[in-house]
C-alpha positions in Angstrom: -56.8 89.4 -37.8 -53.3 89.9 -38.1 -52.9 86.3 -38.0 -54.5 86.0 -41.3 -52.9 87.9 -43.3 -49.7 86.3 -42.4 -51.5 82.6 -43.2 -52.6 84.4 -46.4 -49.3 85.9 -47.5 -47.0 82.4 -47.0 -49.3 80.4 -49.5 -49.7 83.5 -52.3 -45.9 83.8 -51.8 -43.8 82.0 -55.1 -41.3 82.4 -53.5 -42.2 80.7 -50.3 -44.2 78.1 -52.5 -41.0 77.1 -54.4 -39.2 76.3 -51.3 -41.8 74.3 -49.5 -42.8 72.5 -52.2 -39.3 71.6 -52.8 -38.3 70.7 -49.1 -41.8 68.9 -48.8 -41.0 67.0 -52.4 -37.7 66.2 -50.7 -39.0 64.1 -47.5 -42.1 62.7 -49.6 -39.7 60.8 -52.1 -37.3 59.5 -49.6 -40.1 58.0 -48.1 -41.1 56.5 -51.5 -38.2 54.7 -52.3 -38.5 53.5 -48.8 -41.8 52.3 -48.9 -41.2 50.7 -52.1 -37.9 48.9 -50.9 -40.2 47.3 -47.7 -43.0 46.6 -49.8 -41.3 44.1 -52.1 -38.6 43.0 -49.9 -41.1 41.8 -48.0 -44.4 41.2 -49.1 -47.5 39.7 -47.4 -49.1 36.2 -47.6 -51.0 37.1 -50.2 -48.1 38.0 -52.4 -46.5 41.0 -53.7 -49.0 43.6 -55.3 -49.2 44.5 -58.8 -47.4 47.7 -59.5 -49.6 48.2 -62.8 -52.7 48.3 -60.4 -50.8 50.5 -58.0 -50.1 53.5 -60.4 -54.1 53.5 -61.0 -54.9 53.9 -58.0 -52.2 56.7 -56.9 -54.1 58.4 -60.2 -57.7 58.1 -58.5 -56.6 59.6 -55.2 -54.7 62.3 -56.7 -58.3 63.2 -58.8 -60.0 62.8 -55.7 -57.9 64.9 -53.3 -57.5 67.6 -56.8 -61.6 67.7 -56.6 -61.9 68.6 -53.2 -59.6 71.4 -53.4 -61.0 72.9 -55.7 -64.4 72.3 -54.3 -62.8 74.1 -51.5 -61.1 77.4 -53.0 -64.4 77.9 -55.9 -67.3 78.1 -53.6 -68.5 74.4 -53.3 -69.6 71.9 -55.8 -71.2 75.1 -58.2 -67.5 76.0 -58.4 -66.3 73.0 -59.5 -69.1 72.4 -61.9 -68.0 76.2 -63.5 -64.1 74.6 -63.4 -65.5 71.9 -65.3 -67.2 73.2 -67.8 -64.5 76.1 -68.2 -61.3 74.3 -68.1 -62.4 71.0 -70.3 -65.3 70.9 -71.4 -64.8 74.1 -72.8 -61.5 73.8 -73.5 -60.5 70.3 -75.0 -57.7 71.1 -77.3 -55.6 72.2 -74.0 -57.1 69.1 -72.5 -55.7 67.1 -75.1 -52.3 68.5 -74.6 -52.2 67.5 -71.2 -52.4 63.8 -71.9 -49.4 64.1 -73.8 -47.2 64.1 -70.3 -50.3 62.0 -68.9 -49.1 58.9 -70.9 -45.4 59.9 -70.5 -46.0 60.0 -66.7 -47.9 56.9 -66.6 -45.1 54.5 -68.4 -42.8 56.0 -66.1 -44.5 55.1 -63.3 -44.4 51.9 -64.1 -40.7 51.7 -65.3 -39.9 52.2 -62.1 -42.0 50.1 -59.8 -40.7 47.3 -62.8 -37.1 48.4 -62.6 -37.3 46.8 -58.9 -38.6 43.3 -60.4 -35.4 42.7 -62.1 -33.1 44.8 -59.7 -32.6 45.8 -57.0 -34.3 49.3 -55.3 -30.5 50.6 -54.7 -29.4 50.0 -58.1 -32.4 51.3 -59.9 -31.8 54.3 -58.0 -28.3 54.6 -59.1 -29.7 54.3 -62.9 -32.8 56.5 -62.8 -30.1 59.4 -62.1 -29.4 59.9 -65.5 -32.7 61.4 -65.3 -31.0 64.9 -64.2 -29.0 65.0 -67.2 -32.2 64.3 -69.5 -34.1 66.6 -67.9 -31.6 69.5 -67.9 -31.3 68.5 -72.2 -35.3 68.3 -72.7 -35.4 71.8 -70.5 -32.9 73.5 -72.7 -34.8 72.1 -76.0 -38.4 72.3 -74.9 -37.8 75.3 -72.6 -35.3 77.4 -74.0 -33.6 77.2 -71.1 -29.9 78.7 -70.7 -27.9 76.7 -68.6 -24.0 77.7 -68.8 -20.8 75.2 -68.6 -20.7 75.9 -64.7 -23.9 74.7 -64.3 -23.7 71.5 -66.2 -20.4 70.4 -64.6 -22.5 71.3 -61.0 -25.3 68.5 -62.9 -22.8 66.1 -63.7 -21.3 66.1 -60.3 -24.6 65.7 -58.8 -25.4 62.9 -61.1 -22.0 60.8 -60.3 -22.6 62.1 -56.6 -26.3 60.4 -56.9 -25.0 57.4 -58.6 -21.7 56.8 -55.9 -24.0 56.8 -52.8 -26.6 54.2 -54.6 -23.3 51.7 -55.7 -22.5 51.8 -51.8 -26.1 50.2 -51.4 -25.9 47.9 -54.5 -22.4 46.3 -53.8 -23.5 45.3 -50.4 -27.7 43.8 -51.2 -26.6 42.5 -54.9 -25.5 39.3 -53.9 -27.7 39.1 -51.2 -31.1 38.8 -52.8 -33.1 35.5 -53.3 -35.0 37.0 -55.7 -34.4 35.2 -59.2 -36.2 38.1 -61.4 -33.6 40.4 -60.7 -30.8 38.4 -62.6 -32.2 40.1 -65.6 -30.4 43.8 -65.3 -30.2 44.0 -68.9 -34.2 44.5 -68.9 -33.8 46.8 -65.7 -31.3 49.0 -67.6 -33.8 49.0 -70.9 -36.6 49.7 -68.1 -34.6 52.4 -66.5 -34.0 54.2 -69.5 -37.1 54.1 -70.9 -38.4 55.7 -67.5 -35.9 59.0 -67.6 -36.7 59.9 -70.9 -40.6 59.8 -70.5 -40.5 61.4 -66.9 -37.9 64.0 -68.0 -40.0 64.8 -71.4 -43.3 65.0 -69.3 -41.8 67.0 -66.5 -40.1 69.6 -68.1 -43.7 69.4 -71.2 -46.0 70.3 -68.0 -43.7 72.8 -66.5 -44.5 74.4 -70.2 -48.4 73.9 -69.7 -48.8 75.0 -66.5 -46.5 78.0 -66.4 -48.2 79.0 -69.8 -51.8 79.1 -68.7 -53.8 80.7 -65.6 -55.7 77.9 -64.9 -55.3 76.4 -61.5 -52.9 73.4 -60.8 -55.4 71.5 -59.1 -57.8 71.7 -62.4 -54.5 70.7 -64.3 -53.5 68.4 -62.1 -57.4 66.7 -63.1 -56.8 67.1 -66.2 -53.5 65.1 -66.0 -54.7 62.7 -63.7 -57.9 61.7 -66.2 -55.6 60.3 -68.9 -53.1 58.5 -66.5 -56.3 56.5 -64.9 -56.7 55.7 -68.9 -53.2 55.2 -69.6 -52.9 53.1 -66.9 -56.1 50.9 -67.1 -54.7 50.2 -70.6 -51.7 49.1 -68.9 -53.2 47.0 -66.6 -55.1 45.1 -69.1 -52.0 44.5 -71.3 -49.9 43.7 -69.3 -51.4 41.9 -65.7 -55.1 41.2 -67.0 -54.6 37.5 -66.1 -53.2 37.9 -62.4 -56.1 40.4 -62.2 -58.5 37.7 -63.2 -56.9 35.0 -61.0 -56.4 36.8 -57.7 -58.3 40.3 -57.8 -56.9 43.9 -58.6 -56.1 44.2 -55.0 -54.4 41.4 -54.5 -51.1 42.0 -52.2 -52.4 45.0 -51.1 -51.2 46.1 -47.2 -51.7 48.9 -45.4 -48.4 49.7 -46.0 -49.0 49.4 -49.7 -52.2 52.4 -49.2 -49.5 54.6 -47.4 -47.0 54.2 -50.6 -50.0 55.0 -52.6 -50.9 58.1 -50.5 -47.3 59.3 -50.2 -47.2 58.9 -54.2 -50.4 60.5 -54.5 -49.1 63.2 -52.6 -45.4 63.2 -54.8 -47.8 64.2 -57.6 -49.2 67.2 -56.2 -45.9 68.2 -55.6 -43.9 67.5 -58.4 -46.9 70.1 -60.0 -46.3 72.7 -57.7 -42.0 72.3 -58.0 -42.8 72.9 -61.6 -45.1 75.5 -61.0 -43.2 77.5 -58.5 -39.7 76.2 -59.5 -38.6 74.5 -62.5 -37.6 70.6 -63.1 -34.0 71.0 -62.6 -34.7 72.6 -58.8 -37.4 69.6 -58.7 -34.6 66.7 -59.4 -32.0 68.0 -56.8 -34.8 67.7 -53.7 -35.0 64.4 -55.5 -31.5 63.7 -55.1 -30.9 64.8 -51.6 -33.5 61.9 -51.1 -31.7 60.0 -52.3 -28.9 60.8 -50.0 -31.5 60.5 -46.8 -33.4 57.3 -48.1 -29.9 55.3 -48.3 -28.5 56.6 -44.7 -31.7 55.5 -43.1 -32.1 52.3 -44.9 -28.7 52.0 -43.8 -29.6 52.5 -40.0 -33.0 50.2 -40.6 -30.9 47.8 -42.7 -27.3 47.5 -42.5 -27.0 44.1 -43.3 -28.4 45.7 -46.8 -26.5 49.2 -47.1 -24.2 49.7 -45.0 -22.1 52.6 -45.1 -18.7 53.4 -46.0 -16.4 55.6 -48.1 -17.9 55.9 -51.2 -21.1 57.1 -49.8 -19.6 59.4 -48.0 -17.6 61.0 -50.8 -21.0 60.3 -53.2 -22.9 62.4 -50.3 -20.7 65.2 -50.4 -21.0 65.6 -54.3 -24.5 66.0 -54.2 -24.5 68.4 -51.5 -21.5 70.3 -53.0 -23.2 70.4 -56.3 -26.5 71.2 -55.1 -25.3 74.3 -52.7 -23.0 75.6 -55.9 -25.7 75.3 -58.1 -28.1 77.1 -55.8 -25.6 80.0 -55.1 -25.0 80.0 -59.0 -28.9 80.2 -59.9 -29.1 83.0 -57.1 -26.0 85.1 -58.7 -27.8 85.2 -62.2 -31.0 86.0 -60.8 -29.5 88.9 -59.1 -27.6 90.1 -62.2 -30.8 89.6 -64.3 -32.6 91.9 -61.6 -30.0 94.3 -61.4 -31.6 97.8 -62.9 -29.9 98.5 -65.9 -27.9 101.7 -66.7 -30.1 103.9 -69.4 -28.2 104.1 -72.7 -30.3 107.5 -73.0 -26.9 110.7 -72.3 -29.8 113.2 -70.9 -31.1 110.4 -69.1 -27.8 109.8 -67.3 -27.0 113.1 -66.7 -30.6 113.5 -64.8 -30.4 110.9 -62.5 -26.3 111.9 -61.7 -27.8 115.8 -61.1 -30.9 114.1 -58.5 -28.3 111.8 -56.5 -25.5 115.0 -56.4 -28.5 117.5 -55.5 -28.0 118.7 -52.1 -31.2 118.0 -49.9 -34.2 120.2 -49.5 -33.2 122.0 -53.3 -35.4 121.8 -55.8 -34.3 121.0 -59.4 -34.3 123.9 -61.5 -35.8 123.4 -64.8 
């Protein structure tokens, strides 16, 4: 019995939430970028697989896995019929709203599995950095969000920081790749830039939606996932329709391709709950310190491709300067915001400075 309540009191904790989602979010996009690295470094016989058809299917597993919790917490498939008909059916103007980050999240998506085509994984990295910065701007104009000058030198550090340990990778695998489609970085950079502003507009737009509503985040994350599967059929059709037709919407597919598309199936669920429970700017420095992870063990896998040296080293200790500062910094203003402030009311004062002078077992005279 007592056992129970402590399982139930970790998972109705924000607290708690925030922090696992946020280490979880951490080790799940390390392993994306790692996944994706293999994946197109080296592909199978059948060729490499279309990223278009990729993000479609991460959208269709998120749905799925989204259904069957909430089948789960409601009661069963009467539950999720009531969901249903409460949260969208019911309710399609919010529905609407949530395919504005839907198609945001969807082009993103593919910006970055394109951004590898025409260069490479380390240096895409490097660029989709400048996502922090975005994301910090649309959370200040969406959000209202006060962030002081302390805290944007603490992002700008963590951005070069982000950006120093990915050049260690890039100068090192930049001359060493075969591949002719990445000697177009012009079209990476365009890619790479398209993909922070969407993914930092959509982010910090959903934070908005689901800290502004009581419905649950799996029925949101439905919701979301509904228009991405339309986004991205759309996107399939326009812009792979005739490999499709040629070789099948499978085609390159691996197992190691289904566990990118679980993994990124599951970086969804978190990246919902980090907004949730945290914010987008908490969300993008687990992101970082991925970063940081995914290029010291593709340096230990492959150090022909990254090795290490001096500038990661001094790259890595930016980002985890900036990120403990900026923690200890969002901690100090949360306790000063908590702090109990001093009543302005003169009898007021002079009550509570009689109670804590009052010597015990004395009653106050009135």
């Amino acid at each position: 019995m007592a056992y129970a309540s402590v399982a139930t009191v970790w998972y109705k904790d924000p607290e708690k939430l925030k922090w696992i989602s946020l280490f979880v979010l951490l080790f799940q996009n390390c392993a994306f970028w790692l996944l994706s690295f293999y994946t197109r470094q080296f592909p199978s016989d059948g060729g490499v697989y279309l990223s278009s058809t990729v993000v479609v299917v991460i959208e269709f597993v998120k749905i799925a896995a989204c259904l069957i919790a909430i089948i789960v917490s409601d009661g069963g498939l009467s539950g999720l019929k009531m969901a249903i008909v409460k949260d969208i059916i019911n309710d399609p103007i919010t529905t609407m709203k949530v395919g504005l980050p839907a198609a945001a999240y969807t082009v993103s998506n593919n910006c970055l599995f394109l951004a590898t085509t025409y260069m490479d994984a380390s240096t895409a990295q490097v660029l989709y950095q400048g996502k922090l910065l975005t994301t910090a701007a649309c959370s200040v104009l969406i959000l209202q969000t006060s962030l002081s000058k302390t805290k944007w030198t603490y992002l700008v550090i963590l951005t070069l920081g982000a950006m120093a340990v990915q050049l260690n990778a890039s100068a090192h695998s930049s001359g060493s790749s075969s591949n002719k489609a990445m000697a177009s970085p012009l079209q990476g950079l365009l890619i790479i830039a398209l993909g922070c502003i969407m993914s930092s507009s959509a982010g910090v737009y959903f934070e908005k939606v689901l800290k502004g509503s009581k419905t649950s985040i799996w029925m949101r994350n439905v919701q979301l996932g509904l228009f991405s599967v339309l986004v991205g059929t759309v996107g399939v059709y326009h812009i792979d329709a005739e490999a499709v037709k040629e070789k099948g919407f499978f085609q390159g597919y691996t197992r190691l391709t289904w566990v990118l598309v679980f993994n990124q199936a599951l970086g969804g669920l978190l990246v919902a709950f980090a907004c949730k429970y945290a914010n987008n700017i908490l969300k993008n420095f687990a992101c970082t310190l991925s970063i940081v992870l995914s290029t010291l063990v593709l340096a230990m896998m492959f150090p022909e491709h990254s090795p290490l040296s001096g500038q990661f080293i001094v790259g890595a200790s930016m980002v985890l300067g900036a990120t403990f500062a900026y923690g200890k910094e969002d901690s100090t203003a949360k306790l000063t915001e908590s702090a109990p402030a001093i009543s302005e009311d003169p009898d007021r004062q002079i009550a509570i400075i009689d109670r804590t002078e009052m010597p015990e077992g004395k009653d106050i005279e009135v």
